[in-house]
C-alpha positions in Angstrom: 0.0 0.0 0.0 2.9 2.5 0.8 4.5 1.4 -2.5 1.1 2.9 -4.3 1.2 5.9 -2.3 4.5 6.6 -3.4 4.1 6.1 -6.7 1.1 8.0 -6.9 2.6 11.2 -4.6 5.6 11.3 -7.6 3.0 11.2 -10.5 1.1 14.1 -8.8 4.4 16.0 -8.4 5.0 15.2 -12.0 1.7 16.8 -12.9 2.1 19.7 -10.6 6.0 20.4 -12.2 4.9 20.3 -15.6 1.3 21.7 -16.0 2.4 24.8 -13.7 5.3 25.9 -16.4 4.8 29.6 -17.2 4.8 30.3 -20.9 7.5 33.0 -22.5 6.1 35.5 -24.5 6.6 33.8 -27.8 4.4 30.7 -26.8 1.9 32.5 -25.0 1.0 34.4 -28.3 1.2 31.0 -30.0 -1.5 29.9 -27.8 -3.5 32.9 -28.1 -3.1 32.4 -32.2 -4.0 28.9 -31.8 -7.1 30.0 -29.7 -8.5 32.2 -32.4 -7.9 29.5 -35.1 -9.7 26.8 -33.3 -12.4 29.8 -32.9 -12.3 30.4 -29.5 -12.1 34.2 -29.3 -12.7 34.9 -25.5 -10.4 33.0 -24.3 -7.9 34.3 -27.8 -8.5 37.8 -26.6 -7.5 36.6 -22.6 -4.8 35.2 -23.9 -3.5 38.0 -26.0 -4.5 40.5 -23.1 -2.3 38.4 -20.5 0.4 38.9 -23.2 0.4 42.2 -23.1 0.4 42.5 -19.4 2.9 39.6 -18.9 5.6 41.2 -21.1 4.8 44.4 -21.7 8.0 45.0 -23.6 7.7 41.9 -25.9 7.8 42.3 -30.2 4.9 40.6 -30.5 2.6 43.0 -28.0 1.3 45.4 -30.6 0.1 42.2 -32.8 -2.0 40.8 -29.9 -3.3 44.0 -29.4 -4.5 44.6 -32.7 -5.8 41.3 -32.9 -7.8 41.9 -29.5 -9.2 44.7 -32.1 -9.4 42.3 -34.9 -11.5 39.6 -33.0 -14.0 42.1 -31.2 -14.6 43.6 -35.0 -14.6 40.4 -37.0 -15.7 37.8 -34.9 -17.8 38.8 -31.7 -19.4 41.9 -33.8 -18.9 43.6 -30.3 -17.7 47.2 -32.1 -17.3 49.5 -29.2 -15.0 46.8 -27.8 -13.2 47.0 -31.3 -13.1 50.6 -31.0 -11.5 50.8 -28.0 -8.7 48.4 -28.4 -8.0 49.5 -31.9 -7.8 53.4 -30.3 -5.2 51.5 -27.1 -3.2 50.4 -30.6 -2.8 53.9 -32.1 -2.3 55.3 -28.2 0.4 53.0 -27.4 1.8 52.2 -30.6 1.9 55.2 -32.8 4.6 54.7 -35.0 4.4 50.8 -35.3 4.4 49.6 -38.9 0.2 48.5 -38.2 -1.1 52.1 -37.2 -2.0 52.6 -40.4 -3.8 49.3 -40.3 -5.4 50.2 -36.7 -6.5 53.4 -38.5 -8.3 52.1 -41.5 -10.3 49.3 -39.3 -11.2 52.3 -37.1 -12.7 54.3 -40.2 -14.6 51.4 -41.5 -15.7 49.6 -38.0 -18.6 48.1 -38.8 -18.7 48.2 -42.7 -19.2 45.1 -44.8 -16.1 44.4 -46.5 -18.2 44.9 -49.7 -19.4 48.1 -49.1 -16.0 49.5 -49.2 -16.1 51.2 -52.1 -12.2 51.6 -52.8 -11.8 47.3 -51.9 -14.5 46.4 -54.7 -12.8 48.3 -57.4 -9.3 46.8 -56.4 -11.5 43.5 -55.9 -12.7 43.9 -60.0 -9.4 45.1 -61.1 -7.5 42.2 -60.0 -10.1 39.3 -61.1 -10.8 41.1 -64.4 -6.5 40.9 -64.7 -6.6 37.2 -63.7 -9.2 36.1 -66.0 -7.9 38.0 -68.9 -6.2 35.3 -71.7 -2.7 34.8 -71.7 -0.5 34.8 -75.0 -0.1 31.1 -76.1 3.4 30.1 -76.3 3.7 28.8 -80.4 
């Protein structure tokens, strides 16, 4: 019996060890991606968030933060939620290389995609270039 207790106090220390590991930066925002691609967007968005709190200095903070924007526009529909955490983007971030990204989903929050009057011409151009014939080679 003191043999099974054994054994079963190490396995339970083996569980503790390895399920209480605390994720770096670059795997927590793995986790968070892998969230939002299995379409779980709470806990994608907690995820991102803890990110940004955990490691506040880390490369990949302005892309979960813009993807906390992202999710609240794209996939919840929740738009003031969109419009705040795309506005704590341009606040904190100013000058990253996605502000002008941050901006534009600002302007069009809660357009349809098709609406967008300058997308649907670009959308034409390029199938209307794709479908055109090719020389044949002779």
């Amino acid at each position: 019996m003191y043999k099974y207790f054994l054994i079963l106090l190490l396995l339970a220390g083996i569980v503790l060890q390895t399920g209480c590991k605390k994720l770096n930066d670059s795997e927590t925002f793995a986790q968070a991606n892998q969230f939002q691609r299995e379409g779980q967007y709470c806990e994608a968005i907690d995820t991102y968030r803890k990110l940004t709190e955990q490691f506040p200095d880390s490369k990949f903070c302005p892309q979960a933060q813009f993807m906390i924007g992202f999710i609240f526009a794209n996939d919840l529909e929740d738009l003031e939620k969109a419009k705040t955490a795309y506005e704590k983007f341009l606040e904190t971030y100013p000058d990253h290389e996605m502000a002008k990204d941050a901006g534009w989903e600002l302007k069009h929050l809660g357009e349809d995609i098709n609406d967008i009057e300058k997308l649907t011409k670009i959308s034409e151009e390029t199938t209307s270039d794709s479908t055109a014939e090719e020389p044949s080679e002779k």
